[in-house]
C-alpha positions, -999 to +999 in steps of 0.1 A: -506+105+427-519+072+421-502+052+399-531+042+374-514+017+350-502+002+387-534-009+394-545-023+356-522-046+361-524-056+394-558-062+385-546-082+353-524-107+371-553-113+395-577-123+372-550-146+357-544-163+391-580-165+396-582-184+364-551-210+369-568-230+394-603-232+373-581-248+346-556-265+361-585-284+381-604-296+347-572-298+329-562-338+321-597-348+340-619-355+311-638-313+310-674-313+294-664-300+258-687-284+234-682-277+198-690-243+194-710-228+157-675-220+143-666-255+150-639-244+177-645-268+214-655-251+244-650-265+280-666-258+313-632-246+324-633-217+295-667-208+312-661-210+345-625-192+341-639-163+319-667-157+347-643-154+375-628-129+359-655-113+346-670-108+385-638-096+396-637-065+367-672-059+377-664-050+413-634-032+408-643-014+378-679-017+370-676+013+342-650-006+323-665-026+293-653-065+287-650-086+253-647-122+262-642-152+239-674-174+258-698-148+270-695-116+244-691-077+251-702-055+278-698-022+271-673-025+242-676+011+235-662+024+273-631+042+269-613+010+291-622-025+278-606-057+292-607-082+265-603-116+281-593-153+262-598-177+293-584-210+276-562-199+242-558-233+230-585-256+241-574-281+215-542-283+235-564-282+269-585-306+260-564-334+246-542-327+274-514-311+260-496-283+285-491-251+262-522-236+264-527-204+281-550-179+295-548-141+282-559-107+295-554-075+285-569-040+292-573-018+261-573+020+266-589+038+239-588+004+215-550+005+225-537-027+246-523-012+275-519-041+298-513-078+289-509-106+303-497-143+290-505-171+321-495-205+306-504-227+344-495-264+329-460-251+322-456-223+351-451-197+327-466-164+331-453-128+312-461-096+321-465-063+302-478-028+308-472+003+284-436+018+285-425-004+313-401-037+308-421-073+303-416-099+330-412-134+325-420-150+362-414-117+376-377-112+362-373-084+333-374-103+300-358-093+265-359-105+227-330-113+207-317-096+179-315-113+148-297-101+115-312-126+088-341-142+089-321-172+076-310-175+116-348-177+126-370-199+142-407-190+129-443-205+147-473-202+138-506-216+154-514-236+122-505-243+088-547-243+072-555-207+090-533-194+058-558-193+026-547-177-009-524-153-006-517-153+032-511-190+020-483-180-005-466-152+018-461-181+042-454-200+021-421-180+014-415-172+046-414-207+063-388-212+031-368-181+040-364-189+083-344-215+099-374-240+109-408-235+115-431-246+146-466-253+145-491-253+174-481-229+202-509-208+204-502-182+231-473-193+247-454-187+213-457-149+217-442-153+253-409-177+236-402-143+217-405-120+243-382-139+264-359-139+232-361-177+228-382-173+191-377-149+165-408-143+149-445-156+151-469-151+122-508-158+126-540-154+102-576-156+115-573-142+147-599-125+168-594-093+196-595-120+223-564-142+206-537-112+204-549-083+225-529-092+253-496-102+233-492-063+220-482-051+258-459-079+264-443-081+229-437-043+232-423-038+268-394-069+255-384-049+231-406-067+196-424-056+174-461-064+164-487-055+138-508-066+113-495-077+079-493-042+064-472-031+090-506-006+109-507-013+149-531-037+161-564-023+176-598-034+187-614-040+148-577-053+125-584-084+104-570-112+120-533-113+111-503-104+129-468-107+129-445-109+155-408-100+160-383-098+183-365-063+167-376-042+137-352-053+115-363-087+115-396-072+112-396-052+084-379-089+065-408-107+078-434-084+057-410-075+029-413-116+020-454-122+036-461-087+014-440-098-016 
C-alpha cells in the first residue's frame, strides 16, 4: 500500500529546497521590492520562489488546488490544497535580517495535513505530517512543558497587528509571561516546537501565514487554534495561539478571552 501522507511530504520538503536557493541568492543582494496594495513589500525572490513551487505541484499533482501569498488560488475548492508562503517575513528578507522563512503546507479537506517551516539564512528547517513526530533538521523534536505562564517566554510577530480588544488580551498576557519577543515571524512557531518558546500569539493572519505551523506544532506535541479555542482551517479570522502543552494553553486564552 502506498504510503500517501509519505509522498505529501516528500513533496513538501522539495518544494522547500527548491525555494532555499531562489532566496538565499537575492537575500542580502539588494532584491527588486514592491509595496504591494496592503502596503506589505514584495520581492522578486517571493515570485520566483512561489513559482518554482507552484510548477512542481503542477506536475506531480495537477488535480491538487494551490493558495499562494503572490499569485492567488487554483482550485481552492479540490479536496487537497497546498497553500504556500514563499518569503514569511520579507521585512526581515529584505533589510537583511536572517529569520525569515519559507512555508508549505498541504491541507486535506481544509485540514493542514503536512507542514513545513524552512528558515535557509539560519539552516533551520521543521517537519510535520499528521500523527507522526515533527523534525527539527531531521531529528524528532518536542515542546516543553510549562506549569505557569509566569515561567513563559511569549512572541508575537508585532505589537500594532493587536487593535481593541485583541489589544487589551495582549495586553494582559505580555503582563502575565516571563518576557515577550517581537518580530519572528515563522521561525517563532518552530522555537516552540523544538521546546525552546512557550507560547506564540498572532492577530491578522492569512491561510498562507499559519497553515503550515498547525502540522508541525501538533506532531511536537503543542497546541494551536484560534482565540476561542476552534481548530484552525482554511476560512478562521486571523488569530492564533500557540503552545507548547494544553495546560499552558488553556492559560493563554483564559487571560487573551478574559
Amino acid at each position: 500500500m502506498i504510503d500517501e501522507l509519505a509522498q505529501f511530504t516528500a513533496l513538501a520538503t522539495r518544494l522547500a529546497d527548491a525555494a532555499r536557493p531562489i532566496a538565499l541568492r537575492h537575500f542580502r543582494n539588494d532584491p527588486d521590492t514592491e509595496i504591494k496594495s496592503d502596503a506589505s513589500p514584495v520581492t522578486i525572490a517571493d515570485r520566483e520562489s512561489e513559482r518554482a513551487m507552484r510548477e512542481l505541484i503542477r506536475a506531480q499533482f495537477p488535480d491538487h488546488g494551490v493558495i499562494g501569498e503572490e499569485f492567488g488560488a487554483d482550485r481552492p475548492d479540490a479536496s487537497h490544497v497546498w497553500v504556500l508562503d514563499p518569503i514569511d517575513g520579507t521585512k526581515s528578507f529584505v533589510s537583511g535580517r536572517p529569520i525569515w522563512g519559507s512555508l508549505v503546507a498541504l491541507c486535506r479537506d481544509g485540514r493542514p495535513i503536512v507542514g513545513v517551516i524552512d528558515c535557509p539564512a539560519v539552516e533551520d528547517r521543521w517537519v510535520g505530517a499528521a500523527g507522526r513526530p515533527t523534525t527539527h533538521n531531521g531529528r524528532p523534536c518536542r515542546t516543553r512543558p510549562r506549569e505557569r505562564l509566569a515561567e513563559s517566554i511569549l512572541y508575537a510577530t508585532s505589537p500594532f497587528v493587536f487593535e481593541g480588544r485583541d489589544r487589551d488580551g495582549f495586553g494582559r498576557l505580555h503582563d502575565r509571561t516571563r518576557f515577550t519577543i517581537f518580530g519572528n515571524d515563522c521561525h517563532s512557531y518552530g522555537l516552540v516546537a523544538s521546546g525552546w518558546v512557550d507560547l506564540v500569539v498572532e492577530a491578522k493572519l492569512q491561510v498562507y501565514d499559519w497553515a503550515a505551523l498547525v502540522p508541525v506544532a501538533e506532531g511536537a506535541g503543542g497546541v494551536i487554534t484560534d482565540w476561542d479555542g476552534r481548530p484552525l482551517g482554511l476560512h478562521n479570522d486571523g488569530r492564533v495561539v500557540l503552545a507548547g502543552d494544553a495546560r499552558m494553553h488553556r492559560a493563554a486564552l483564559d487571560v487573551l478571552n478574559g
